[in-house]
C-alpha positions as CSV (number, residue, x, y, z in Angstrom):
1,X,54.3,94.7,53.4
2,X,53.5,96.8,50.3
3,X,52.1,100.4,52.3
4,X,55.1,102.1,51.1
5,X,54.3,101.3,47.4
6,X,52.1,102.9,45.2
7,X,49.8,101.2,42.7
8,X,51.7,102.3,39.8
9,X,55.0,100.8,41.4
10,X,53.1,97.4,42.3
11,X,51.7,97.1,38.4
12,X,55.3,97.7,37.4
13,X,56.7,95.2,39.8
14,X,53.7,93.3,39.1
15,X,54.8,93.7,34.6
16,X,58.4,93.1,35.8
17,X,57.7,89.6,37.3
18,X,55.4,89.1,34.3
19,X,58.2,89.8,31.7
20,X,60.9,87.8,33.8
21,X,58.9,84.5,34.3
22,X,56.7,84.5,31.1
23,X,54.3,81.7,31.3
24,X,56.4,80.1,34.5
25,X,54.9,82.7,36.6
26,X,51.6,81.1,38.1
27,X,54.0,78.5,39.2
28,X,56.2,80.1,40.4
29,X,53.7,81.9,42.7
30,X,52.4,78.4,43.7
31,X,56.1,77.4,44.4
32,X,56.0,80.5,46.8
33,X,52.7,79.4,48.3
34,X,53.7,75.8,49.2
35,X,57.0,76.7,50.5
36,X,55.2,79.5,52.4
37,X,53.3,76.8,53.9
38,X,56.0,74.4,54.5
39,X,57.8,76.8,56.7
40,X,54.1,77.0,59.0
41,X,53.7,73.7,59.0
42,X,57.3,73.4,60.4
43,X,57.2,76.2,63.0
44,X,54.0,74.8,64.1
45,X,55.2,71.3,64.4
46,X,58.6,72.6,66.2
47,X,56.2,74.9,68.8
48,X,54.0,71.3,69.1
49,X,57.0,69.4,70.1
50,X,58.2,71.6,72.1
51,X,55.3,72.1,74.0
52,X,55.0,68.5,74.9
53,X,58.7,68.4,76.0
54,X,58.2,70.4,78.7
55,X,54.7,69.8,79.2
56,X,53.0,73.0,79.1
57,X,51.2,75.1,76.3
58,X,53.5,76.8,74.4
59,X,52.4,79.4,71.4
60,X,54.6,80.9,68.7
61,X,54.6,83.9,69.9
62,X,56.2,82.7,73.8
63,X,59.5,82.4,72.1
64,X,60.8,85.1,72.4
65,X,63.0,85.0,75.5
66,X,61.6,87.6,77.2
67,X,58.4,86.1,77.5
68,X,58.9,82.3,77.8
69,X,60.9,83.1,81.2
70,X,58.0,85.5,82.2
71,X,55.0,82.6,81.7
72,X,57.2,79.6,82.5
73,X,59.7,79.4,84.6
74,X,59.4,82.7,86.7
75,X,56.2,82.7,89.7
76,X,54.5,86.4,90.0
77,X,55.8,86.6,93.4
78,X,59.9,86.0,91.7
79,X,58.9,88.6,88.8
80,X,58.0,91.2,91.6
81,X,61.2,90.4,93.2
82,X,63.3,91.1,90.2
83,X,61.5,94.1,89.1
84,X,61.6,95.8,92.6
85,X,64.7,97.3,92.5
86,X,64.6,97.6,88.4
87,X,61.7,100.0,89.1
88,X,63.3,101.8,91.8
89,X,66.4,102.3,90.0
90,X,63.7,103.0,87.2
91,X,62.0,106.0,88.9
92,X,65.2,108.0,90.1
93,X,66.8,108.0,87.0
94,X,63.5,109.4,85.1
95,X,63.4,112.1,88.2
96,X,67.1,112.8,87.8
97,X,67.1,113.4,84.1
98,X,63.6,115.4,84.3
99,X,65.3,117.8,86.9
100,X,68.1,118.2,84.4
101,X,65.6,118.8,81.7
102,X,63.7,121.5,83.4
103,X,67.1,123.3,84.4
104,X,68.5,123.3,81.1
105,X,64.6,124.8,80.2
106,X,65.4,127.6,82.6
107,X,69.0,128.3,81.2
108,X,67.8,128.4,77.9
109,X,64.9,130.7,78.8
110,X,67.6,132.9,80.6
111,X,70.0,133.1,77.5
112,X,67.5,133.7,75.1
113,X,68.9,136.1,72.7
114,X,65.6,136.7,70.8
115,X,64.0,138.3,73.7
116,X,66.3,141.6,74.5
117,X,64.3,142.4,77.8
118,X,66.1,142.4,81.1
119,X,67.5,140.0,82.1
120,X,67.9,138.8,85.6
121,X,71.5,138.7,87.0
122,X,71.6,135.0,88.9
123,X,69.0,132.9,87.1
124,X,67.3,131.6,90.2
125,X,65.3,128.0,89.4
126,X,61.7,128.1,89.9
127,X,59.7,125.6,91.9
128,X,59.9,122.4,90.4
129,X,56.4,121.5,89.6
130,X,55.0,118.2,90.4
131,X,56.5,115.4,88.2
132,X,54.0,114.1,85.6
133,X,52.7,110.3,86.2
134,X,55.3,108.5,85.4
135,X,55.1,105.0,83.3
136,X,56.4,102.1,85.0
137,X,59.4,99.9,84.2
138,X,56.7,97.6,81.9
139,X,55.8,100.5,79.7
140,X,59.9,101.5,78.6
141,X,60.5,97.9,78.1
């Protein structure tokens, strides 16, 4: 929370707070505490009740959308089928947009203006190396 401050800037937050609340400010920092704690207790409660409700074991963090469909309503074998063509899909448009990379590599190379040597006529493309491994459709999401 504070890795972008320094020290100085947290003592003179720190001396701000201090001349703003006086002698209020330990409670004010217990205020902060309990209602810190209140909002736990609540979320915890809410992910308790809700885990009874549907009747599986449900943690704060399988909220998200994303992964409460992915460990509770979809099987592996549904996940698969949905990701199939996501990955295909995937995979050509990463080999599309790498072959446009490595032309616009060889255009470049052939208009560079900083090296006067010859240059050749009709830039012709080299062979296209092999394409690096790429990451799946997990990894970009």
């Amino acid at each position: 929370m504070f890795e972008n401050l320094n020290w100085w800037e947290i003592g003179v937050l720190l001396l701000l707070a201090l001349l703003i609340f006086g002698d209020k400010l330990p409670n004010v920092i217990n205020d902060g505490l309990r209602m810190v704690r209140n909002l736990r207790n609540m979320a915890r409660n809410a992910t308790g009740d809700l885990s009874r409700e549907l009747g599986t074991d449900i943690q704060l963090e399988d909220l998200h959308p994303k992964a409460f469909i992915r460990k509770h309503l979809l099987s592996e074998e549904d996940e698969q089928a949905l990701r199939k063509p996501l990955q295909s899909m995937y995979d050509n448009l990463r080999s599309d947009v790498t072959g446009v990379h490595d032309e616009l590599k060889d255009v470049a190379k052939a208009a560079d203006l900083r090296n006067p040597g010859p240059r050749p006529a009709v830039a012709t493309p080299a062979a296209p190396a092999p394409p690096a491994p790429r990451p799946s459709y997990d990894d970009a999401t």
